[in-house]
C-alpha positions in Angstrom: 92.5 -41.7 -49.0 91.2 -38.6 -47.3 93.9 -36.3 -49.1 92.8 -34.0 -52.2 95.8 -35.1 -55.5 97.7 -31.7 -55.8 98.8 -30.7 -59.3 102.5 -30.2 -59.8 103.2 -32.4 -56.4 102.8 -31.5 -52.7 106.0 -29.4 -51.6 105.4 -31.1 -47.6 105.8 -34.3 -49.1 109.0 -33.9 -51.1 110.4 -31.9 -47.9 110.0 -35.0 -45.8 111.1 -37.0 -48.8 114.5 -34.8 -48.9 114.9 -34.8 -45.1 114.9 -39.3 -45.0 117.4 -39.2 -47.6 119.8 -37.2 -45.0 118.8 -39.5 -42.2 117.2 -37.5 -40.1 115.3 -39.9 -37.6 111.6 -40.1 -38.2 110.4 -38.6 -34.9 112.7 -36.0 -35.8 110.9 -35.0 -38.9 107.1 -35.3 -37.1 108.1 -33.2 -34.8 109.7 -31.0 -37.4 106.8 -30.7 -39.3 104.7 -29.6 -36.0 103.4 -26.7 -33.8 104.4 -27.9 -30.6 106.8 -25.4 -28.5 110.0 -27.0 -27.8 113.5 -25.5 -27.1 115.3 -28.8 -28.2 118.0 -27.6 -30.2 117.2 -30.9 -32.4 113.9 -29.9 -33.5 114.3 -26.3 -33.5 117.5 -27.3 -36.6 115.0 -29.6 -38.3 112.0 -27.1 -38.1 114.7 -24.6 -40.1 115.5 -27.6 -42.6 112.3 -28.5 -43.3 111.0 -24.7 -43.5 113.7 -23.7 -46.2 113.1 -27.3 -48.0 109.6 -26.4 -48.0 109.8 -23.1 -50.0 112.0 -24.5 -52.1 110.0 -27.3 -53.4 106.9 -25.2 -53.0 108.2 -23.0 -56.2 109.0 -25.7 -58.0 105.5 -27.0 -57.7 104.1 -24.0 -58.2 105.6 -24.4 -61.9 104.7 -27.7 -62.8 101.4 -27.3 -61.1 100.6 -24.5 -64.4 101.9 -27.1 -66.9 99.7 -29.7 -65.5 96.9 -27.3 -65.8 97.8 -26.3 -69.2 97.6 -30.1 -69.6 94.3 -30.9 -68.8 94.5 -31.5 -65.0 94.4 -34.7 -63.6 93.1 -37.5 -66.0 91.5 -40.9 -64.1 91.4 -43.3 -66.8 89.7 -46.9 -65.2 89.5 -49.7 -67.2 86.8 -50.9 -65.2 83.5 -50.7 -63.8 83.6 -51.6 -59.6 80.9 -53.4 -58.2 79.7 -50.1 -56.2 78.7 -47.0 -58.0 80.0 -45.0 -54.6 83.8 -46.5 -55.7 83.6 -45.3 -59.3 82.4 -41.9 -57.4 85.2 -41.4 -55.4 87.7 -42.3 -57.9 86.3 -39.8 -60.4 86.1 -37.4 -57.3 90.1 -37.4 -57.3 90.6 -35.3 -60.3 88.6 -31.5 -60.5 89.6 -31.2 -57.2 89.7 -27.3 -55.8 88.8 -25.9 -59.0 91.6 -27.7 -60.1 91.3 -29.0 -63.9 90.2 -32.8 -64.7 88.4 -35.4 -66.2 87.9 -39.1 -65.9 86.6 -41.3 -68.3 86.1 -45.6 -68.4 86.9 -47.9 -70.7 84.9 -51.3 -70.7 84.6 -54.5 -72.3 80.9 -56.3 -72.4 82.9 -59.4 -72.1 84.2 -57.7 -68.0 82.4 -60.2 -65.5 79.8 -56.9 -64.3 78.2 -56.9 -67.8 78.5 -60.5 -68.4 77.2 -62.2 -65.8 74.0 -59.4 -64.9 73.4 -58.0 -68.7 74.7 -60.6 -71.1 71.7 -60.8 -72.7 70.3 -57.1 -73.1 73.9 -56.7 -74.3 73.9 -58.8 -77.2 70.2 -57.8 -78.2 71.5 -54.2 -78.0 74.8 -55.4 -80.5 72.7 -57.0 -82.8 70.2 -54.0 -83.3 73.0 -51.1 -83.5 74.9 -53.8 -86.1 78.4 -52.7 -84.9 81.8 -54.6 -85.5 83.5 -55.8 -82.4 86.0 -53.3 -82.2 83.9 -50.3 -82.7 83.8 -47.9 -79.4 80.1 -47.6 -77.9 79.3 -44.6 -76.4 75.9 -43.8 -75.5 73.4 -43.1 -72.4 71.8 -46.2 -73.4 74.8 -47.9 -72.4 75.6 -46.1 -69.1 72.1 -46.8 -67.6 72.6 -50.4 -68.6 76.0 -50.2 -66.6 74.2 -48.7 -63.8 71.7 -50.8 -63.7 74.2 -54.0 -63.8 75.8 -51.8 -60.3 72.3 -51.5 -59.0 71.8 -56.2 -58.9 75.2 -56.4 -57.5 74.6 -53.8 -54.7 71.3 -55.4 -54.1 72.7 -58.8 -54.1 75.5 -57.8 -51.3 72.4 -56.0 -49.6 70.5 -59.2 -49.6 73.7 -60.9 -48.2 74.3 -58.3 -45.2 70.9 -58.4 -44.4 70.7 -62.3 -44.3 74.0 -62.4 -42.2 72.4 -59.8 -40.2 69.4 -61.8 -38.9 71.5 -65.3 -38.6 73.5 -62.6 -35.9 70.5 -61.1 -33.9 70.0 -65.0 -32.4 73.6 -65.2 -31.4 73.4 -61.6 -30.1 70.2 -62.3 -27.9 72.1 -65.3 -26.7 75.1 -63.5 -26.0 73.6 -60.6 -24.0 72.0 -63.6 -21.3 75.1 -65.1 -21.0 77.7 -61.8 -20.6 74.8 -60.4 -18.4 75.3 -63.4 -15.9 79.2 -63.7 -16.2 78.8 -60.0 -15.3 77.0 -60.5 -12.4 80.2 -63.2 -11.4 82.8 -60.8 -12.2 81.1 -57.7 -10.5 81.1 -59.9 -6.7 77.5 -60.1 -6.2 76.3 -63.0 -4.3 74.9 -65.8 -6.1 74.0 -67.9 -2.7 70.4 -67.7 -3.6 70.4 -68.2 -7.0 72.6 -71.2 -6.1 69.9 -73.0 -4.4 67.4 -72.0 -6.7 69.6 -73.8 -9.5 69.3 -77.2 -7.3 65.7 -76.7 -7.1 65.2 -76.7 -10.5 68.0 -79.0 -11.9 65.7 -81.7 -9.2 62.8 -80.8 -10.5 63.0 -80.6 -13.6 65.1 -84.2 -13.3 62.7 -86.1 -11.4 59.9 -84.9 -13.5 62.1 -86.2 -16.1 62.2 -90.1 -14.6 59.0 -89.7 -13.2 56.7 -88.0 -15.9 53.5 -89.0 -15.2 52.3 -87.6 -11.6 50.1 -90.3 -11.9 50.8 -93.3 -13.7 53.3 -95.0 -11.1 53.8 -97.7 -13.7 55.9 -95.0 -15.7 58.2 -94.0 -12.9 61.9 -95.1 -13.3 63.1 -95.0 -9.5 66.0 -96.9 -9.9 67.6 -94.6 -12.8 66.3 -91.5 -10.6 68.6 -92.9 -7.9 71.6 -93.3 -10.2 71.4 -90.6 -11.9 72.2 -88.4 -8.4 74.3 -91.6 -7.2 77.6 -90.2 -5.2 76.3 -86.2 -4.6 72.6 -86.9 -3.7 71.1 -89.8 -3.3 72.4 -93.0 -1.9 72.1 -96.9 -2.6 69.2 -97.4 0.0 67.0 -94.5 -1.8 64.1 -95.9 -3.4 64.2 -99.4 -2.7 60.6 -98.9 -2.2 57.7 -101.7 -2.7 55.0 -101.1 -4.7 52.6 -100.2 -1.5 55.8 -97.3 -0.6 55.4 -96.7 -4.4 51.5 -96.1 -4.1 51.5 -93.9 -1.1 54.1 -91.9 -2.3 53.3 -88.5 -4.7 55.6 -87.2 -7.1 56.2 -83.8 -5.0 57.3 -86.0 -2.1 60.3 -87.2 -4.0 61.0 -83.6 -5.2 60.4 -82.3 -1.5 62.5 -85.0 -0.1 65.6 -84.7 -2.8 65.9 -80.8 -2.3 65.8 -80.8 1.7 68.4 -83.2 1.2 70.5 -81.4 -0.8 70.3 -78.0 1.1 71.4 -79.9 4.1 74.2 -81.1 2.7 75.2 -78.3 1.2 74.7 -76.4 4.2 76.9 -78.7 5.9 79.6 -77.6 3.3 79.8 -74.4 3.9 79.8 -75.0 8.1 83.1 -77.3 6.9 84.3 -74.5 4.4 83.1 -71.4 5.9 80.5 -68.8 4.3 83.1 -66.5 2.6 84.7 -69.3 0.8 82.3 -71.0 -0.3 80.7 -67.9 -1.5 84.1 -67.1 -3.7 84.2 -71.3 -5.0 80.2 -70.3 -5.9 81.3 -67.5 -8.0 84.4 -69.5 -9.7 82.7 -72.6 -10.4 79.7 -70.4 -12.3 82.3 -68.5 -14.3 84.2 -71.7 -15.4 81.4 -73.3 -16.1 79.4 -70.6 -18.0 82.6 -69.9 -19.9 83.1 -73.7 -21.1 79.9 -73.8 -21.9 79.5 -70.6 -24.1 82.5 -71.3 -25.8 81.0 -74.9 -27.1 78.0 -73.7 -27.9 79.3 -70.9 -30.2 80.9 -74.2 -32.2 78.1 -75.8 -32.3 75.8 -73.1 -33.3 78.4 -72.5 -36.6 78.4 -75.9 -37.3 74.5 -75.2 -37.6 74.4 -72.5 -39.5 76.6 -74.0 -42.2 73.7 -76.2 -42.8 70.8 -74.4 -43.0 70.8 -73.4 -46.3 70.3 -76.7 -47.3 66.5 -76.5 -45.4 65.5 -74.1 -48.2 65.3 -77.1 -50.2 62.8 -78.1 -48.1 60.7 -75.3 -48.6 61.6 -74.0 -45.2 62.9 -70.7 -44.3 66.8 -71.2 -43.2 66.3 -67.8 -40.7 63.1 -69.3 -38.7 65.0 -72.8 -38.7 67.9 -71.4 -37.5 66.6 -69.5 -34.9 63.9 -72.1 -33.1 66.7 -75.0 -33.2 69.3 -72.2 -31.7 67.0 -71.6 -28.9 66.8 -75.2 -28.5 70.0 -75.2 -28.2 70.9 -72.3 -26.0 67.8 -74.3 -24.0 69.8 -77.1 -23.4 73.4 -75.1 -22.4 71.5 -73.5 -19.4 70.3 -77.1 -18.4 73.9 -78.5 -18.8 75.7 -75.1 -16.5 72.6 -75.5 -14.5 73.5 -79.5 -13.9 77.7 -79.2 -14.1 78.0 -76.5 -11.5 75.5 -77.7 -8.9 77.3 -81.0 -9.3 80.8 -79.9 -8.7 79.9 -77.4 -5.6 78.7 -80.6 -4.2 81.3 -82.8 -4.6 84.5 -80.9 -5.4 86.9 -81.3 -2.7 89.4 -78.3 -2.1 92.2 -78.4 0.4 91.5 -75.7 3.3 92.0 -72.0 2.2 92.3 -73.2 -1.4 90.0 -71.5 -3.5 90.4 -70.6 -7.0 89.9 -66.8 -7.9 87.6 -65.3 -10.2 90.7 -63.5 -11.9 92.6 -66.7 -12.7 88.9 -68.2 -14.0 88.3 -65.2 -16.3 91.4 -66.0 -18.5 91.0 -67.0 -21.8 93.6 -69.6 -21.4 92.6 -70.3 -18.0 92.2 -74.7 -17.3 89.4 -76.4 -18.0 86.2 -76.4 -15.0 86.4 -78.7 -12.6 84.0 -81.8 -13.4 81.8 -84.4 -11.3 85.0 -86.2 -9.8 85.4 -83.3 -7.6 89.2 -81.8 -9.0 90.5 -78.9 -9.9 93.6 -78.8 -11.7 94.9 -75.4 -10.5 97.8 -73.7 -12.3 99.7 -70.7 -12.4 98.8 -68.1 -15.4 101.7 -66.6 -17.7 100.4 -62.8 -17.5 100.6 -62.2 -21.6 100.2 -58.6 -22.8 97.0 -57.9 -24.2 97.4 -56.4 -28.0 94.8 -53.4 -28.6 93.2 -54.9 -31.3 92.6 -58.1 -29.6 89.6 -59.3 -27.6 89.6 -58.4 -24.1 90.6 -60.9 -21.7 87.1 -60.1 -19.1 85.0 -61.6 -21.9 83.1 -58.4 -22.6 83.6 -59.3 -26.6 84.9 -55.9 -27.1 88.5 -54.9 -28.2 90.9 -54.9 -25.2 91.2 -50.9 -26.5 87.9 -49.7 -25.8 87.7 -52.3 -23.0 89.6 -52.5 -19.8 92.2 -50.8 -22.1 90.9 -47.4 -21.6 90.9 -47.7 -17.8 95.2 -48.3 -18.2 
């Protein structure tokens, strides 16, 4: 690939060839065949080997190199027809090379899966009007452009594949872009304090509007679940154990009012106990874990969706749109679920004094699982493992680790 098919042979390659059958180490002979100054005695002897080995094998190319021309050239011969009209370019691009002499020529069967399956029947119309026997050769421009056009419906086809594969991937992208752009804003150190509390205010919010859904129709409010559902970080087992005159006098914003001075209270409380700079560290560790537990089951759970979509089409409904509305239903519902699991655990995780988790050990792939409502962290030492090039990058940027944090070794 990338290297022009030189008639006779290539004189560099038998050199090298020559110089492995003495054993000369393989670093030896790249350095051998180089440029580079040196005054290792090593190299300078193998740059002499390879130099006479060269010349020697260059004039024996040189010889066969005008029998092969005399020949013909190079000859492709493919029994085949690929899929892609740019393969069967570049394989008849091998021979006529530099001026060089060449031709290439296919041999095909109509019974070869291309012609089958996308001109069986233009085929055997065409047969029956020319009237030849089976084994007769066919050569013709009739024939080439029906070839061609066969290339053309399986290029199209793959086209039509890409480009549906393509739009299923722009959701997950879009999705993917919100989420890094937050765990950046974790991994970066900014403070989240604010955006904290503004998670409280709407996980309360939107919770109580939830039990409560009609500002006015009392009748429909569900107090008692309201209570239980906060039970342990919020509320307590006196809250709401209202009559129906308390009920009455009492307006849906109250409630909401009342739940999220509470809880800014008590988590300012936590941070007098913990201190500002911790808790502003265990704010940053809890969102990571969380986000990243999060992410990772929704990307499950948004393949496990798209290897059912095509079956919509049967109900005359595009798989794309489908796919894309129930997605953001989806990714609608993760942010509710990080928004409830970390505000519950920074109010009721428990952490010995000076014994917060860092973002570093958080950020690992292999990293424990979050912390959950019964206030524990199960924190372990991380085997340091090294990172392969090719692999993903451990910081979660999706990236290889080589174009990553790799390039900043």
């Amino acid at each position: 690939r990338g290297t022009d098919i030189m008639l006779g042979g290539n004189a560099e390659f038998l050199a090298k060839a020559e110089m492995r059958k003495r054993e000369i180490p393989e670093e030896i002979i790249t350095e051998a065949v180089g440029y580079a100054d040196t005054e290792d005695e090593e190299i300078l002897a193998a740059r002499e080997v390879y130099r006479t080995l060269y010349n020697k094998f260059n004039e024996e190319v040189k010889e066969k190199a005008v029998d092969v021309k005399a020949a013909g050239g190079l000859y492709i011969l493919g029994t085949e027809r690929h899929e892609s009209r740019r393969i069967d370019n570049q394989l008849r691009g091998r021979s006529g090379r530099q001026g060089d002499e060449g031709e290439s020529r296919f041999f095909l069967s109509v019974e070869d899966d291309l012609m089958r399956i996308f001109a069986g029947d233009r085929l055997e119309n065409m047969m029956a009007r020319l009237n030849v026997d089976e084994d007769m050769p066919i050569e013709s421009k009739m024939m080439s452009k029906v070839i061609e056009s066969c290339q053309k419906k399986v290029e199209g086809m793959h086209f039509a594949t890409r480009k549906n594969v393509l739009n299923y991937d722009d959701v997950m992208n879009t999705q993917r872009e919100i989420i890094y752009g937050q765990r950046s804003q974790v991994l970066d150190g900014q403070d989240l304090h604010a955006y904290i509390l503004d998670m409280m205010k709407e996980l309360i919010k939107g919770t109580v509007e939830q039990y409560l859904p009609d500002a006015l129709d009392k009748s429909s409010w569900n107090l008692v679940g309201l209570r239980e559902y906060f039970m342990d970080w919020i509320t307590l087992p006196e809250d709401f154990d209202w009559d129906d005159q308390k009920v009455n006098a009492t307006e849906r914003d109250d409630i909401i009012k009342m739940l999220t001075d509470r809880t800014i209270l008590l988590y300012g409380k936590r941070e007098e106990i913990m201190g500002k700079e911790q808790l502003r560290e265990l704010e940053r560790v809890v969102l990571l874990r969380v986000v990243d537990t999060k992410w990772m089951a929704h990307i499950d759970d948004m393949d496990e969706l798209k290897r059912g979509m095509g079956l919509r089409g049967y109900a005359q409904k595009n798989p794309v749109v489908e796919y894309r509305y129930e997605g953001f239903e989806m990714f609608d519902a993760m942010v509710d679920a990080i928004r409830e699991d970390t505000v519950r655990v920074l109010l009721t995780i428990k952490l010995p004094e000076n014994q917060v988790p860092q973002r570093e050990q958080v950020a690992q792939p292999d990293a424990p699982n979050a912390g959950s409502g019964d206030g524990s962290f199960n924190k372990q030492s991380l085997s340091k493992k090294k990172v392969g090039p090719n692999e993903p990058c451990p910081c979660g940027s999706g990236k290889k680790y080589k174009f990553c944090c790799g390039m900043k070794k």
